[in-house]
N, C-alpha and C positions, 0 to 999 in steps of 0.2 A: 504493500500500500504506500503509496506518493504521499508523504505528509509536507505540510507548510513550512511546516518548523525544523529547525536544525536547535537539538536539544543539546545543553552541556550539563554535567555534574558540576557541584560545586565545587571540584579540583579544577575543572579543568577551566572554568569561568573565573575562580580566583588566578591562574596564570595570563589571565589576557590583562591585568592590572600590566603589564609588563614592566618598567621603572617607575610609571606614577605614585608617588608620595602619600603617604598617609595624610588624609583630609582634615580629621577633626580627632580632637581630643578626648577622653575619658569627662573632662569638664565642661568640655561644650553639648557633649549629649546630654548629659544630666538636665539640661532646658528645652532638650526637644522631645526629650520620652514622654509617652500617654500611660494611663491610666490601663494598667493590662498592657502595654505592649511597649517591651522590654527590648533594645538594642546596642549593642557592644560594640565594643573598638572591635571585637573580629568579625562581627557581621560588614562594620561598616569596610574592613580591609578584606575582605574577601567578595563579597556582594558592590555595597556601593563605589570601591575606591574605581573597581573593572566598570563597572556601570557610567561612572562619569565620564571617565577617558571616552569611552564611547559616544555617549551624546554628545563631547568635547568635541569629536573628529564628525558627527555629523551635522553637528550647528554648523559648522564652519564648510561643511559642504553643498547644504542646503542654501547658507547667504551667498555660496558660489552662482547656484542656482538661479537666484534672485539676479545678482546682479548682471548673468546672462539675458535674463528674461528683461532687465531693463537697458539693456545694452542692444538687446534686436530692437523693443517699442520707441528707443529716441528717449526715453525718459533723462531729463534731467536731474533727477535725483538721486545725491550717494547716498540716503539714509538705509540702512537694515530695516528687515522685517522682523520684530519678535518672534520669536521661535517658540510655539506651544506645545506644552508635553502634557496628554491628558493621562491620569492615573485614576482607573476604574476598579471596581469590587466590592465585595459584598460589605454588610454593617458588619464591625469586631475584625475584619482581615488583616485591618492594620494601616489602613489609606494616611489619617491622617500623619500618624508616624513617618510611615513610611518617605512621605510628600516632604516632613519641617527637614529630615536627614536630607534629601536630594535637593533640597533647597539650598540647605545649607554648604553640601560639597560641591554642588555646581557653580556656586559664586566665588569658590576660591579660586575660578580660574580666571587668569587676567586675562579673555578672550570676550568672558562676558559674566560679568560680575554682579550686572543689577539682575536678582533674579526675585521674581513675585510669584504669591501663592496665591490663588483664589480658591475658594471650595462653593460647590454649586448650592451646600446648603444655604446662602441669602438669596437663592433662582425660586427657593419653597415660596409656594402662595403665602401669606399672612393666615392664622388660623380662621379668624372672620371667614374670611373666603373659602379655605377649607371647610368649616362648621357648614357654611351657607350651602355646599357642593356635595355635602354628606363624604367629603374625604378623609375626614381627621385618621379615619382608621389605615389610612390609601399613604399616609405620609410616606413622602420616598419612591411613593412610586410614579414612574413617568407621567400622568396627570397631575401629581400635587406643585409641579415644578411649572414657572413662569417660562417656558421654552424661547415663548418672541423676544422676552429679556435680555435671556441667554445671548443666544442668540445673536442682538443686537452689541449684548457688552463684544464678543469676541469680532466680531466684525469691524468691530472701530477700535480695538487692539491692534488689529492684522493690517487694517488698513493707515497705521500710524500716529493716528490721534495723541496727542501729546496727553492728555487728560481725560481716563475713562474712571468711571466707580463704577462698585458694585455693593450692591445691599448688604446688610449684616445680620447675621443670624445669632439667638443665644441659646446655646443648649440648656445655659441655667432656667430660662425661661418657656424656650423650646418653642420659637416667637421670632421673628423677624423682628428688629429693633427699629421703633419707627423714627425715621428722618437720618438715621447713622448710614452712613456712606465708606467701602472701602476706595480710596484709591493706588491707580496703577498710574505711574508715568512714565510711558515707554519702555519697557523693562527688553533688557535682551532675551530674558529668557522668561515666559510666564508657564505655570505649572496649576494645572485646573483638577483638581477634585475633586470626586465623588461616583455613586451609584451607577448611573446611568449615562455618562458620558458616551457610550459608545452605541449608544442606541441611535435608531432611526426614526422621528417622531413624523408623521406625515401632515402637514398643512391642510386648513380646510379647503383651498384651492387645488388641491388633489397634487402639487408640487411637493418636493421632496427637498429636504436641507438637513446635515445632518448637524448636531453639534461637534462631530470628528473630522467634519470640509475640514475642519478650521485647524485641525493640529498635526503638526509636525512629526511626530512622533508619541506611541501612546504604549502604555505598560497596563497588565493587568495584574492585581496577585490574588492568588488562586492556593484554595488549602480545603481540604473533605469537608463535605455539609460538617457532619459531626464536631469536628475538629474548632471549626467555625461556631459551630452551639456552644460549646465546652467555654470558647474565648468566651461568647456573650453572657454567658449564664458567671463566669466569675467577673468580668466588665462589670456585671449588675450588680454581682455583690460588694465589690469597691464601692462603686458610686454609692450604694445604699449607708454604707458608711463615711460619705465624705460628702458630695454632694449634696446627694439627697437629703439629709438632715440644714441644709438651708431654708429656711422660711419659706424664702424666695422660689425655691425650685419648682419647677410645674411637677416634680416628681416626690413631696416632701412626702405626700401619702406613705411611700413606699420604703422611709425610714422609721416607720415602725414594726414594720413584718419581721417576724423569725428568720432563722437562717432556710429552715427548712421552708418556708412560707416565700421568700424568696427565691427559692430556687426556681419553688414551681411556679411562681409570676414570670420570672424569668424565661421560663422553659414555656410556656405558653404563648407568651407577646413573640417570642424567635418561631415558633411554631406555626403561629395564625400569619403574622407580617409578615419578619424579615426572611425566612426561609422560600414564603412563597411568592417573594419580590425575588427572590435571588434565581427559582426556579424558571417560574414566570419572563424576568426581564434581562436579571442581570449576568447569569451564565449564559445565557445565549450569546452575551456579545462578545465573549471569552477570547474566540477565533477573531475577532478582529483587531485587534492589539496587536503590535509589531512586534512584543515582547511580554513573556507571558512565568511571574515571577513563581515558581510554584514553591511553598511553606508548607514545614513538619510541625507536627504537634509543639514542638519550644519554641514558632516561631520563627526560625530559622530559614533561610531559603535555601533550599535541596537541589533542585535544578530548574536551569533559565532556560527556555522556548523561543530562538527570534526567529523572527519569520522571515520564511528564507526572498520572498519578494513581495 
């Protein structure tokens, strides 16, 4: 069988690092790590340090491209195009982890250093609109998300705009923040996550656009249903003991439940939702990723998928 991908183990992906330098510190991680999701100077030397070299050599061949492409049209413009890296997968896989590490070792390289995060949760309806839509329970899935938004933000990223925002979301509240604005200005490298990035959402004009035209190159990570439950169900028990116990939280409820009481909330909400958004939406778009990180039970990435065209 003809597969897309040309697979490494994690030996053989940690020797494509070939001299590139160790990125970050023991102390600079300590600010990037999440809540359940744990990463080391050797994940980052063995996984991210190979992974960057790599987008390093393909930013730079991409704005090749560009500049050809403005070089047949007559354009008078030297400026670059920002280069988008979309990072897609399930709730608990480790996105946003995954996303502040590659943020952060991508900018150490003096080729392109301004590098910005956006995550598509401030794209989520406001929950008014969800309530009003009967979606609260739908949260995450391709209808709860403002797609023309989207959309619109990446569009006038790619197309140079010195000045774009994007919405902001609080998980404390679990709420779009009204009137809070992220901005981007011009970033050489922006890095977009979340859920459904790689999906195909079809316009009511019967026209097609996908959120992925727009990027550059795109990563999934990928680890057993199971595996994924296990992360979510101990995610929910941290947060029940840190978060949760905030006033504020739209989750306080849930800082009173037992341990065992927790579990099985936990293992229910993964069960009804986010298993059957992952089923439903977000495993299908698995194969379309250029690059496909696949994670053992600690977490760790076992072997890389890129896809061979």
């Amino acid at each position: 069988m003809i597969s897309r991908y040309k697979t490494f183990n994690r030996d053989q992906w940690k020797a494509l690092r070939a001299h590139t330098p160790l990125l970050l510190t023991e102390e600079e991680l300590q600010s990037l790590r999440g809540i359940n999701e744990s990463v080391s100077v050797r994940e980052v030397e063995d996984v991210f340090v190979p992974l960057s070299r790599f987008l390093n050599l393909h930013v730079a061949a991409v704005q090749h491209l560009y500049e050809a492409k403005r070089d047949f049209i007559g354009s008078p413009a030297p400026e670059s195009v920002p280069y988008i890296i979309g990072i897609a997968g399930s709730v608990a896989v480790g996105k946003s982890t995954f996303s502040r590490v590659l943020r952060a070792a991508l900018a150490r390289w003096q080729d392109h250093p301004h590098v910005a995060l956006v995550t598509t949760d401030g794209f989520l309806h406001p929950n008014a609109i969800l309530e009003a839509r009967g979606l609260m329970q739908r949260k995450g899935f391709p209808e709860s998300y403002d797609q023309r938004r989207l959309l619109q933000f990446l569009a006038d990223v790619k197309s140079g705009e010195h000045l774009v925002t994007a919405p902001v979301y609080s998980h404390l509240v679990y709420d779009i923040v009204p009137g809070a604005r992220q901005e981007v200005t011009r970033p050489d490298i922006l890095i977009i996550e979340g859920l459904n990035v790689l999906q195909s959402p079809e316009s009511r004009d019967g026209s097609r656009m996908f959120v992925s035209d727009f990027f550059d190159f795109s990563i999934y990570l990928d680890a057993g249903e199971e595996v994924i439950a296990n992360w979510y169900v101990n995610r929910f028990l941290r947060l029940r003991e840190t978060v949760f116990r905030n006033p504020d939280s739209y989750f306080h409820r849930y800082s009173e439940l037992t341990e065992s009481e927790a579990i099985e909330t936990a293992r229910t909400i993964w069960e009804e939702i986010n298993l059957k958004n992952l089923r439903e939406n977000i495993g299908p778009t698995r194969d379309r990723a250029h690059l496909i990180l696949e994670k053992g039970a600690d977490h760790l990435v076992q072997n890389v998928k890129m896809r061979r065209v």
